[in-house]
C-alpha positions in Angstrom: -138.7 93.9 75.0 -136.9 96.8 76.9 -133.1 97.1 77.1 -133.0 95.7 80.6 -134.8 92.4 80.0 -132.2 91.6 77.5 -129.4 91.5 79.7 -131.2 89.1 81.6 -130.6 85.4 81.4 -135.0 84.7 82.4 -137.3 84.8 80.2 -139.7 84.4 83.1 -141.8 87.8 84.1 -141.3 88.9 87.6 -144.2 88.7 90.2 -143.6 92.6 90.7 -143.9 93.8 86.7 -147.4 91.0 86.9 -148.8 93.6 89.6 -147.7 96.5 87.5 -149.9 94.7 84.4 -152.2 94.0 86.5 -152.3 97.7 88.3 -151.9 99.1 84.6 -155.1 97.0 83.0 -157.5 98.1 86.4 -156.6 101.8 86.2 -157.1 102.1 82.4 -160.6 100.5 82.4 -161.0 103.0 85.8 -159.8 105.8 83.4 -162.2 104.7 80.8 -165.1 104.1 83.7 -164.4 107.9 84.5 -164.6 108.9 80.9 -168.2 107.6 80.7 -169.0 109.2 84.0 -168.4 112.7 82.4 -164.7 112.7 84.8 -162.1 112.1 81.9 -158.6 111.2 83.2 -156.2 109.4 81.6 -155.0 106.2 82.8 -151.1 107.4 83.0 -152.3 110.4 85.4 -154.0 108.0 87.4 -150.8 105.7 87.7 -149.2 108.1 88.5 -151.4 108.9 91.3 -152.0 105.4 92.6 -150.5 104.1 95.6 -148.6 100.9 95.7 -150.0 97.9 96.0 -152.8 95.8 94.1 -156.1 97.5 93.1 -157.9 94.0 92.9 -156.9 92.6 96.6 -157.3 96.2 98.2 -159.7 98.2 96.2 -160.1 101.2 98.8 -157.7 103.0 96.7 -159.9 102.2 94.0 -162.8 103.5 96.3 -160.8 106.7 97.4 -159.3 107.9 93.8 -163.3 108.0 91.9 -164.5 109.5 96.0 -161.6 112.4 94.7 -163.1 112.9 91.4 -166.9 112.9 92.3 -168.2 109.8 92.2 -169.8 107.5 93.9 -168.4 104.3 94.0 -169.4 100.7 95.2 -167.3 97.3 95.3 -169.6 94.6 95.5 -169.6 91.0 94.8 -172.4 90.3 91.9 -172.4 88.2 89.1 -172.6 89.7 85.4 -176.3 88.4 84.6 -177.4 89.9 87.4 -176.4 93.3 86.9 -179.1 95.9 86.2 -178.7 99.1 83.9 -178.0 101.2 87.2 -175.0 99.6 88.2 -173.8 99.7 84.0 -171.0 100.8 83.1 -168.7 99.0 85.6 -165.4 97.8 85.9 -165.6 92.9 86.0 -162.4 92.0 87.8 -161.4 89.1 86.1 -159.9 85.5 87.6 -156.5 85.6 85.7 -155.8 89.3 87.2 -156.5 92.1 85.1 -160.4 93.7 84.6 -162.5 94.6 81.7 -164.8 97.8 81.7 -168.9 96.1 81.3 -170.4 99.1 79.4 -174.1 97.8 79.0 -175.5 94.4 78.2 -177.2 94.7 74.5 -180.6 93.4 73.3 -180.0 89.8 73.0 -178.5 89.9 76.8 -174.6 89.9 75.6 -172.3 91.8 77.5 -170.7 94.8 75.6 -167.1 95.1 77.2 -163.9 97.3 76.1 -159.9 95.9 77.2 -157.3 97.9 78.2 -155.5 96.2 75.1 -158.3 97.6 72.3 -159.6 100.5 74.4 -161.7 101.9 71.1 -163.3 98.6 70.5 -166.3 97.0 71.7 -166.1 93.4 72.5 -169.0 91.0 72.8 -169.3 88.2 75.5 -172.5 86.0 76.2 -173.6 86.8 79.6 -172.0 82.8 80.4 -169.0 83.6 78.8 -168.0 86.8 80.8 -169.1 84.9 84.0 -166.4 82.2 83.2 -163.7 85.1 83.2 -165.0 86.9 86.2 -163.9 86.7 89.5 -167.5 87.9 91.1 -166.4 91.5 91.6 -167.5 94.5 90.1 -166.6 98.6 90.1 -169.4 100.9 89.7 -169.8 104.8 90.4 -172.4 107.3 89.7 -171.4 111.2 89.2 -172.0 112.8 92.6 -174.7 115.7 92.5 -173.9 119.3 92.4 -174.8 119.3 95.7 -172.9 117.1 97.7 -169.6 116.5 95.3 -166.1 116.5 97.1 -165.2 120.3 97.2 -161.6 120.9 96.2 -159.4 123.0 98.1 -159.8 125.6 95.8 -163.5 125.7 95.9 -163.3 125.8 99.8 -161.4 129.0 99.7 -162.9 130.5 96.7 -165.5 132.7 98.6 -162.8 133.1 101.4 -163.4 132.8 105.0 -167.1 132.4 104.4 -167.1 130.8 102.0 -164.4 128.2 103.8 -167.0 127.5 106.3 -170.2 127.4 104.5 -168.8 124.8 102.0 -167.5 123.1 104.7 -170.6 122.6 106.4 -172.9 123.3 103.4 -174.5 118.9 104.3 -175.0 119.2 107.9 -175.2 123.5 108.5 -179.2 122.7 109.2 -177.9 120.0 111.6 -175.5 122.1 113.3 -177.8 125.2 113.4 -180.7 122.9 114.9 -178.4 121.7 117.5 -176.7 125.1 118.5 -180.4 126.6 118.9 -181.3 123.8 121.1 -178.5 124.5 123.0 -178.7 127.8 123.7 -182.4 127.5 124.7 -181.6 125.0 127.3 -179.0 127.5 128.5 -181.8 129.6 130.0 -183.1 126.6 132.0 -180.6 126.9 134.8 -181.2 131.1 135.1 -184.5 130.4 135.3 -184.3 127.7 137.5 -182.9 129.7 139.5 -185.1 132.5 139.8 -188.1 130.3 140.6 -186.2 129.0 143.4 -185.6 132.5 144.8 -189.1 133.5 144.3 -191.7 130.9 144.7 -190.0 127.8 146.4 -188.3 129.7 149.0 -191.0 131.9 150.1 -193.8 129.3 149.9 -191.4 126.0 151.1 -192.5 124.4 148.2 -190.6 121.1 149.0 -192.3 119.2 146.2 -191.8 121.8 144.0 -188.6 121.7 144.2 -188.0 118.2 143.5 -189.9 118.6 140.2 -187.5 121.7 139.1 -184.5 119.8 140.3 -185.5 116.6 138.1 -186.6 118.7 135.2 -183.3 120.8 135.3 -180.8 117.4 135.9 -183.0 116.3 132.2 -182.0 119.7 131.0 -178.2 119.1 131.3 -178.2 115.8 130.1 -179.7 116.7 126.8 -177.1 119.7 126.9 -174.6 117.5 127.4 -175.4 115.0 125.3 -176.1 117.6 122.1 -172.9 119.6 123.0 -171.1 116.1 122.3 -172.3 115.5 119.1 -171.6 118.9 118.2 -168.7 119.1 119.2 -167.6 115.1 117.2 -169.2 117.5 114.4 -167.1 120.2 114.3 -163.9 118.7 115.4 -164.4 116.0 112.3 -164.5 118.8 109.8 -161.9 120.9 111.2 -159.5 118.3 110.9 -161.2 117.2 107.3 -161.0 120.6 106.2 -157.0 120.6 107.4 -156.6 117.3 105.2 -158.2 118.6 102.8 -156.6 121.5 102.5 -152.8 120.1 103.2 -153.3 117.4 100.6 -154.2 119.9 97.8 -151.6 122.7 98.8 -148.7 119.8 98.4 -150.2 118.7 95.3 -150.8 121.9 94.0 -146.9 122.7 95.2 -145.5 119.7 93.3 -148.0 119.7 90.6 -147.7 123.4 89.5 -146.1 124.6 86.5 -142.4 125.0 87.0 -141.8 129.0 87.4 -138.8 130.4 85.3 -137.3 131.7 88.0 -137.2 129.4 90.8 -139.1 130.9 94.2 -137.2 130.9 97.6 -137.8 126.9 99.7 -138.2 129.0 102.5 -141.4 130.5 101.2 -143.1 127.1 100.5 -142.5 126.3 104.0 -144.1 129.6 104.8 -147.4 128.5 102.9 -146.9 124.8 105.3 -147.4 127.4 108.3 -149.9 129.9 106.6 -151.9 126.6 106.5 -151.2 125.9 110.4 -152.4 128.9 111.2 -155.4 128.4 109.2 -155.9 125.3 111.2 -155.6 127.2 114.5 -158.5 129.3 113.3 -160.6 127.1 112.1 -160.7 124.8 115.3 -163.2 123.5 117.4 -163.5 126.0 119.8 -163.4 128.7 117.4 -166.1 127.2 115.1 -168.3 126.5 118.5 -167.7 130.2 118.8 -169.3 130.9 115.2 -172.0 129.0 115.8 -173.3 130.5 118.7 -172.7 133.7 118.1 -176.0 134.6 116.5 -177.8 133.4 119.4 -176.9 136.0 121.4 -179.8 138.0 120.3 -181.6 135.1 121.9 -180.5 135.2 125.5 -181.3 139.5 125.0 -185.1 138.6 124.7 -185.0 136.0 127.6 -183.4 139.4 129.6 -186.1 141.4 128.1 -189.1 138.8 128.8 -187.7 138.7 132.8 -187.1 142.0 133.4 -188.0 144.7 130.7 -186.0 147.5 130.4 -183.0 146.0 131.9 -181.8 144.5 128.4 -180.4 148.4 127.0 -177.4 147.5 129.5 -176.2 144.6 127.4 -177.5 146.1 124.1 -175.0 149.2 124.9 -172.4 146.8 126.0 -172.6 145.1 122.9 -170.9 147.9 120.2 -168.4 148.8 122.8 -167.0 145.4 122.7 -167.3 145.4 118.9 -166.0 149.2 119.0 -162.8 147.9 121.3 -162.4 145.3 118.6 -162.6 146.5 115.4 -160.0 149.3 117.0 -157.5 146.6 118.0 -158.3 144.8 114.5 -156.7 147.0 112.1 -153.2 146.9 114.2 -153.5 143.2 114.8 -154.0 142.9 111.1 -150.7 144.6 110.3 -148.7 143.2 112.6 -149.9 139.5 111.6 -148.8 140.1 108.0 -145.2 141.6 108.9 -145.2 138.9 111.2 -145.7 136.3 108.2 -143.1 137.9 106.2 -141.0 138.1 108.7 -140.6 134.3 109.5 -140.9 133.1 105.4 -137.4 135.4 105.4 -136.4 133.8 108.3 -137.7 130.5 107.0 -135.9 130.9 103.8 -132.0 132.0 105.2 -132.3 128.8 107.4 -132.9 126.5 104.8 -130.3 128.7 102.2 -127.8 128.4 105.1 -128.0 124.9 105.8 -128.4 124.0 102.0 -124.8 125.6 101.7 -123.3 124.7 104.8 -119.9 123.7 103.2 -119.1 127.2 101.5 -120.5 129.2 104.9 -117.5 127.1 106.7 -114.8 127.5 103.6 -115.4 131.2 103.5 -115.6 131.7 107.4 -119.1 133.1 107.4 -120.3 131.4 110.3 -119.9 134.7 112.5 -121.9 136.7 109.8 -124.3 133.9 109.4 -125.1 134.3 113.2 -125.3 138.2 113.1 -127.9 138.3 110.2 -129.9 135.1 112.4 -130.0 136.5 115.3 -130.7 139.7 113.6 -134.2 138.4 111.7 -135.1 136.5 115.2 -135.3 139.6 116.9 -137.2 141.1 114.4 -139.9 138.4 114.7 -139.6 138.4 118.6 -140.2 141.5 118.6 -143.6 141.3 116.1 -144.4 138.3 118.5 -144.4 141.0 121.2 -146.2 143.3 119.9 -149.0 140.7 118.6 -148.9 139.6 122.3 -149.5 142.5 123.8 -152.1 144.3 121.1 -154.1 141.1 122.3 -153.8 141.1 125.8 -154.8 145.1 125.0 -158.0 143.7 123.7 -158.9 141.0 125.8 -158.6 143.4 128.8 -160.6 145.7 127.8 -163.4 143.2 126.6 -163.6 141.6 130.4 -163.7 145.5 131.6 -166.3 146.2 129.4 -168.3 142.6 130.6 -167.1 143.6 134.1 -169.0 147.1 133.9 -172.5 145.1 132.3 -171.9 143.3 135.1 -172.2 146.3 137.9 -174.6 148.2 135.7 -177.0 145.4 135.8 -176.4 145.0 139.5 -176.9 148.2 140.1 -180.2 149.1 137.9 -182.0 145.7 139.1 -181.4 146.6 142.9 -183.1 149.8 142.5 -185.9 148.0 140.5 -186.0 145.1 143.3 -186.4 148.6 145.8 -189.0 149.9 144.1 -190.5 146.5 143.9 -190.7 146.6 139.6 -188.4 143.1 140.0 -187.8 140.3 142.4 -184.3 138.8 143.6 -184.5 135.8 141.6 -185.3 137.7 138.8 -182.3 139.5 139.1 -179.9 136.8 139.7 -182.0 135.4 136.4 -180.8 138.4 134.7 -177.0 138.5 135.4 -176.6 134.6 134.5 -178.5 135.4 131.1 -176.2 138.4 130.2 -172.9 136.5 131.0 -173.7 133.8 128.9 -175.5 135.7 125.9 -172.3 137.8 125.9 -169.9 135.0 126.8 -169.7 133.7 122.6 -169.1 137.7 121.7 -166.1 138.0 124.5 -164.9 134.9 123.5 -165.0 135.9 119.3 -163.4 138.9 120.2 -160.8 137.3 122.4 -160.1 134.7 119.4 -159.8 138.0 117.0 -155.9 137.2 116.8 -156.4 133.6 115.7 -158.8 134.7 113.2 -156.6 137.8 111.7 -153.6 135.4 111.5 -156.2 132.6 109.5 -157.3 135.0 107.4 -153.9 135.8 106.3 -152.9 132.4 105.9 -156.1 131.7 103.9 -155.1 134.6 101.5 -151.0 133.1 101.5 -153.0 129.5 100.4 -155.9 131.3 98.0 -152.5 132.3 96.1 -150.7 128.9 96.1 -153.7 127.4 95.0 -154.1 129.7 92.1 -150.7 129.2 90.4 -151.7 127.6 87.2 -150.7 123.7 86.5 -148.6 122.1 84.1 -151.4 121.6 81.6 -154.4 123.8 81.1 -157.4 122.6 82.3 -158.8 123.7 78.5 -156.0 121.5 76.7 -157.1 118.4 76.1 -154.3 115.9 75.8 -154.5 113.3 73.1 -153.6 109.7 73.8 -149.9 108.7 72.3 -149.1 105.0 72.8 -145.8 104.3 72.6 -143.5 107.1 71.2 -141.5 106.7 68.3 -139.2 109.6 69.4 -139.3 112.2 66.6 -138.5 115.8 68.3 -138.8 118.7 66.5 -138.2 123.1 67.7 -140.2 125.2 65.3 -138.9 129.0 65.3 -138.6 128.6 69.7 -137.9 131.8 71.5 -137.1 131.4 75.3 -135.5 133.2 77.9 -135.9 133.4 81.9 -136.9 137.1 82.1 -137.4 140.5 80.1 -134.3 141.5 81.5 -132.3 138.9 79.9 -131.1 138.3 76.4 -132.9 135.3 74.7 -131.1 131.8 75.2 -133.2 130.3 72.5 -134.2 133.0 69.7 -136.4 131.2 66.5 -134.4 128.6 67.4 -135.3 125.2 64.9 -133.8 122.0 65.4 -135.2 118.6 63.7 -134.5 114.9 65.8 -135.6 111.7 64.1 -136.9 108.7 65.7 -133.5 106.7 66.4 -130.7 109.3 65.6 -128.5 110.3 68.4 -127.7 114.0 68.5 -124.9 115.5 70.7 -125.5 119.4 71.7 -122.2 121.7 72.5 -122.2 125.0 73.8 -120.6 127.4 76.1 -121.5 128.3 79.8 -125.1 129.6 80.0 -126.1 129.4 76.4 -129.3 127.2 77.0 -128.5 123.4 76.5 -129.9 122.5 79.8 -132.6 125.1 79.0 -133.2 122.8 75.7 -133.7 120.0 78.0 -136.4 121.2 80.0 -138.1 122.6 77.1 -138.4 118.9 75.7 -139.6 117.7 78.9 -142.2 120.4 79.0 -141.1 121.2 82.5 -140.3 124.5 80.8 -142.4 126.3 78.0 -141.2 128.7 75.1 -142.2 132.2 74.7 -142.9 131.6 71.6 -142.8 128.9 68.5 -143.6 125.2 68.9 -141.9 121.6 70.7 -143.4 118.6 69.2 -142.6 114.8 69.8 -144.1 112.5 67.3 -145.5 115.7 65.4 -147.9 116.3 68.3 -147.4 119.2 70.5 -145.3 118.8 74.1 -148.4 120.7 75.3 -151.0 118.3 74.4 -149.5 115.1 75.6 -150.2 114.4 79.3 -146.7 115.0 81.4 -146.8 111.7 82.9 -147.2 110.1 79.9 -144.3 111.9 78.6 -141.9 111.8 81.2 -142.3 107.9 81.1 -140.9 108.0 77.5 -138.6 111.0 77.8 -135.8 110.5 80.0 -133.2 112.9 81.1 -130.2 112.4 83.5 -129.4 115.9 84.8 -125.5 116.8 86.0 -126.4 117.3 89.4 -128.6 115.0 90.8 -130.9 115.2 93.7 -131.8 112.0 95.4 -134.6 111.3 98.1 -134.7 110.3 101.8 -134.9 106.3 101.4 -132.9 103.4 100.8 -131.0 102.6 97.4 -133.2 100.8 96.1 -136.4 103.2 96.4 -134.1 105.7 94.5 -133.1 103.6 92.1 -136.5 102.6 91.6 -138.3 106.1 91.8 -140.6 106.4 88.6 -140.8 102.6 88.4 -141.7 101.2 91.8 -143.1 97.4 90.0 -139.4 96.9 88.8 -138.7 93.4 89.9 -135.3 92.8 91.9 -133.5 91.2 89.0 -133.8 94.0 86.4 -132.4 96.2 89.3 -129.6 94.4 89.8 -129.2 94.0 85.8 -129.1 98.0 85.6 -127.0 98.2 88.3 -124.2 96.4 86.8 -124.5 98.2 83.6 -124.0 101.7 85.4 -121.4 100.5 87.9 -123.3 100.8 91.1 -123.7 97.0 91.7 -120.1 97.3 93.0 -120.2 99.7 95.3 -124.0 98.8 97.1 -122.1 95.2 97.0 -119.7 96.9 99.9 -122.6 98.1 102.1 -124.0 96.1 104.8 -127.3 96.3 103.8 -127.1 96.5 100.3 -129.6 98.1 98.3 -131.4 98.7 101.9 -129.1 101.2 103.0 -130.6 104.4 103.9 -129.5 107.3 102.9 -129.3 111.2 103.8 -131.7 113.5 102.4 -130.4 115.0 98.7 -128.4 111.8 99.2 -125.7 112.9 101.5 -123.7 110.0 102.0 -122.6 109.8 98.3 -120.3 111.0 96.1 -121.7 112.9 93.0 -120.4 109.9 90.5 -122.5 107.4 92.6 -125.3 109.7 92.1 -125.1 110.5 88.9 -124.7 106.9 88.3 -127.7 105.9 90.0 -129.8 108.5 88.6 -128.4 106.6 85.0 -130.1 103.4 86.7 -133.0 104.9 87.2 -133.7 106.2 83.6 -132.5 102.7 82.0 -134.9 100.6 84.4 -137.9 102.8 82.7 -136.7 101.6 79.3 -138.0 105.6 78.0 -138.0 105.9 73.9 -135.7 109.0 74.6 -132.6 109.5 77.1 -131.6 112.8 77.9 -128.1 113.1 78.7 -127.1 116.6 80.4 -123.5 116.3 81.4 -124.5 113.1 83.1 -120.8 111.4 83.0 -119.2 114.6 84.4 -118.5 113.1 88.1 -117.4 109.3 87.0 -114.5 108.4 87.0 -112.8 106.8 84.0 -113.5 103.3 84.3 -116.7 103.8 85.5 -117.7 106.0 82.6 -116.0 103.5 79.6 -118.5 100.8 81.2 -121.8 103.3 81.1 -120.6 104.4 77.5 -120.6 101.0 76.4 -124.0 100.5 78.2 -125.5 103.6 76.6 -124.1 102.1 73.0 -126.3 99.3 73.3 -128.7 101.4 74.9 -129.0 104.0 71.9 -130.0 101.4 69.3 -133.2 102.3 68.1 -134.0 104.9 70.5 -133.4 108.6 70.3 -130.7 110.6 72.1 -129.8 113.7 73.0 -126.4 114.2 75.0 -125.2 117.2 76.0 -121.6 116.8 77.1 -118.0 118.2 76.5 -116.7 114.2 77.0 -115.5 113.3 73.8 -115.9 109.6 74.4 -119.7 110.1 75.0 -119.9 112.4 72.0 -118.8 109.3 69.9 -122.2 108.1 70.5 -123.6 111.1 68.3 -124.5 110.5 64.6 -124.2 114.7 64.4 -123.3 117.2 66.9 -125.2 120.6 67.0 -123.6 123.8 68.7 -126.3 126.2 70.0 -124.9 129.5 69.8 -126.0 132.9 69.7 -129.7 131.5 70.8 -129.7 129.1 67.7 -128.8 125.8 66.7 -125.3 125.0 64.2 -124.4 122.0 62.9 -120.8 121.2 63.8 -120.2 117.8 62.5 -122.5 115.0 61.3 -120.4 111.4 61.7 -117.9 110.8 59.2 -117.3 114.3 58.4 -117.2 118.1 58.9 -119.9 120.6 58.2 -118.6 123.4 59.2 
């Protein structure tokens, strides 16, 4: 039983923490159902990952989470007997709540299940028996092929650009293809159209003709139409599934990435959120329709050459001066884009530093300064902006001047071939429509060259977020822990923040057993909040080895470890939300009347009693609103309420007042029975807690004093 539920006067579980049982029991025999599959993840990662809410009632999420990790799932209703070997293995939802994972049904038609509550053991059932337990409903999912698994956001960008837009559209690129040559084909029906209008109907009255080109040219457009539709739902689809895609797995990969030593700039990660828009703006609709019919342009050249001969060189020359034009305005574009990107990440990142420290900007009188350096980096940008601005208007002027001058010198060489009779007026008319729209998806491409220079550098800004390494290595393979005991141990650890800097931990060794409560002094800077990270794993030596349990921080999967480990940090950062989502942050489940139970053991039931809306209240983001003792003391909450194995203390009382921090010592007393501590703390009345105190000094560890008497 944890330490909150024996404060509490029911004995009764709480509807909430029977979801969480329930939620807990689905995802592990999910985990081992993507085990079998050849997808192993363990069933803390994918808790971690799951939305709230109940798996069995809702199982879209169920659907959505194996869709992420390339399979192919189904939720049907079937009954257990009549189950084939292609639906097997498969997750039976049960009647009580909960589900068991079928893994095949044996010889003598018994059912061959594993529980989340003996994962390594096979169970038997008759084929009766399991029906009895099932509620009808089954999981299943089959490995997708190579062919058409989910790409990740890294395998989108991997080949860049190209490589963006052939993965993209790698299932329907024959589709699309098909459609865009369709298109273009009937694009010639209204020049030629046209053109027999000038020369036959005309001269002869063909009246009935006529009425037959009409009809046959109205079909023409509506099958245009209709196929430019589809395309178009086509390519707008994946431009925005790309975007989501792509948005999904750069926040991830932002919040899931291995914490660097030194931290980089907020203002930068918002740069990546607009690298990312700008990659949106290149990849949209109009400029995919673009890149699509682009190499059709050849085709609308040999409808010119097939009406009138010759008369196709004035395109074909027009054709590299436009590319010429382009690739000269490229280079400069190119340059300018990337100042321009570094330009607003600086501008990006003093906003956010400025507003972040508002309070000592106003206490040192900076705000004049502030302005000065603001107003300095908007010009700066304005001035880029300009320059972009203008290098394209450069270059779409000269690409209309340029279609302009086909324009004349197709004019001007059909008249004198209509003159000398080599070409009728239809034909020419023919001619001109052809070359406007065979050059039309080339002027526009070259027009949408500043789109595509800023995408490029955005997909370059994201190829690099994506490629910062995770917490674990992919090669690692984490070993399943069950509940920790809460042994710690530092073998001969050597850590420090940079090469420049002397080492805060050097063959530092420093033994925790399972239970014992150690208190860690130091001076300023000497590393004990360094020693907390390390144990978290949020933070990884240079050198030596951090074990819990004697098995390696590295090796355990960081939700798993972060459940059991604890740690209440000095200054506390709190979310956007109401009370009561902070409180219950890494424990969503928790049922109303633990929450209060913590809550009066920390002290905060008091003041959330005052509010209006109680534990509704919202408050600010970082948790303006509150005083740093209200925060520290609900970030206390939050680690009892998880009931972890080991609680971190890092100066956690410093900002409570007296009476407030006698009642969470007491608390923490009780707390500490049987569990593993590790306080770091100058408060003598916390240190009591301590069965030995440890000074780190000089990058390793000293005992000080061990309770009852001195060391040394």
């Amino acid at each position: 039983m944890g330490f909150v539920e024996q404060t509490l006067d029911t004995s009764a579980a709480a509807t909430a923490e029977d979801l969480n049982s329930r939620r807990q029991n689905i995802l592990a025999c999910v985990s081992e159902l993507l085990g079998l599959l050849g997808h192993p993840e363990s069933a803390t990662a994918l808790q971690a990952s799951f939305p709230a809410g109940d798996p069995q009632q809702d199982p879209r999420n169920l659907l959505r989470l194996l869709y992420e990790r390339g399979v192919h799932a189904g939720y049907a209703r079937r009954r257990v007997g009549t189950l084939s070997a292609a639906y097997l293995p498969a997750v039976v939802f049960l009647k009580q709540g909960g589900a068991l994972l079928l893994r095949r049904i044996d010889a003598e038609a018994n059912a061959v299940v594993r529980s989340a509550d003996l994962p390594q053991r096979d169970i038997v059932y008759s084929i009766a028996e399991l029906e009895a337990l099932a509620d009808g409903h089954v999981l299943f999912g089959r490995p997708m092929a190579a062919d058409t698994a989910v790409d990740s956001a890294p395998d989108l960008l991997h080949a860049g650009w190209h490589g963006l837009i052939g993965n993209t559209f790698k299932s329907a690129l024959v589709e699309l293809g098909g459609a865009s040559l369709l298109i273009n084909l009937l694009q010639i029906a209204v020049p030629l159209f046209i053109m027999q209008v000038y020369d036959r109907v005309i001269p002869n009255e063909a009246t009935s003709s006529l009425v037959a080109l009409v009809v046959g040219v109205v079909l023409v457009l509506v099958l245009d139409f209709v196929l430019r539709s589809v395309r178009g739902s086509v390519l707008a689809h994946a431009s925005t599934w790309v975007e989501r895609v792509l948005s999904k797995e750069v926040f991830a990969r932002l919040v899931g990435r291995a914490m660097p030593k030194i931290p980089q700039a907020t203002g930068r990660a918002s740069a990546w959120l607009q690298d990312l828009e700008r990659l949106r703006e290149a990849s949209s609709q109009t400029v995919l329709t673009l890149m699509f019919d682009l190499p059709f342009v050849a085709l609308f050249l040999m409808a010119i050459y097939f009406v009138a001969g010759s008369l196709v060189w004035v395109p074909i020359v027009a054709i590299p001066l436009m590319l010429g034009w382009a690739m000269l305005a490229a280079a400069r574009l190119s340059r300018l884009s990337v100042e321009q990107a570094q330009a607003s990440a600086d501008r990006n990142a003093f906003l956010i530093e400025t507003l972040r420290n508002e309070e000592t900007a106003k206490l040192n009188r900076l705000e004049g300064r502030l302005t000065m350096v603001w107003d300095g980096s908007a010009q700066t940008l304005s001035q880029l902006s300009r320059k972009i601005r203008q290098a394209g208007s450069t270059l779409a002027t000269g690409v209309m001047l340029i279609q302009q001058l086909t324009m004349v010198g197709l004019v001007s060489f059909g008249a004198i071939s209509v003159i000398n009779g080599d070409l009728t007026v239809g034909a020419l008319i023919a001619v001109v429509l052809l070359s406007g729209r065979g050059l039309a998806p080339l002027q526009g491409a070259v027009q949408a060259l500043v789109q595509f220079k800023q995408g490029v550098i955005g997909l370059s800004a994201l190829q690099q977020v994506l490629e910062q390494p995770g917490e674990r290595d992919a090669d690692v393979q984490c070993v399943a822990t069950g509940r920790l005991r809460g042994d710690l141990a530092l073998q001969d650890v050597r850590f420090r923040y940079s090469d420049d800097q002397p080492w805060l931990l050097d063959n530092a060794s420093l033994q925790i057993a399972a239970g014992e409560v150690v208190g860690i002094v130091g001076g300023n800077g000497s590393g004990k909040t360094t020693l907390s990270r390390l144990l978290l794993g949020l933070q990884h030596p240079d050198s030596g080895s951090i074990r819990v349990d004697d098995v390696d921080v590295n090796h355990i999967d960081v939700h798993h470890l972060r459940g059991q480990i604890a740690m209440v940090p000095q200054d506390v950062v709190l979310f956007s939300g109401t009370l009561r989502e902070n409180i219950v942050l890494g424990a969503p489940w928790i049922s109303d009347e633990r929450i209060q139970s913590a809550a009066a053991s920390t002290g905060i039931s008091e003041f959330i009693a005052r509010l209006p809306r109680g534990y509704d209240t919202r408050i600010g983001e970082s948790g303006v609103g509150l005083s740093a003792g209200q925060r520290q003391a609900i970030a206390l909450t939050r680690a009892l309420l998880i009931d972890p194995r080991v609680l971190i203390l890092d100066e956690a009382t410093s900002a409570l007042d007296q009476e407030t921090s006698a009642r969470v010592i007491a608390t923490l007393k009780r707390f500490y029975n049987g569990r593993t501590g590790v306080i770091i703390s100058h408060n003598q009345d916390l240190l009591q807690l301590c069965s030995r105190i440890v000074q780190l000094k000089d990058g390793v560890f000293v005992n000080v004093a061990v309770k009852g008497k001195e060391t040394r």
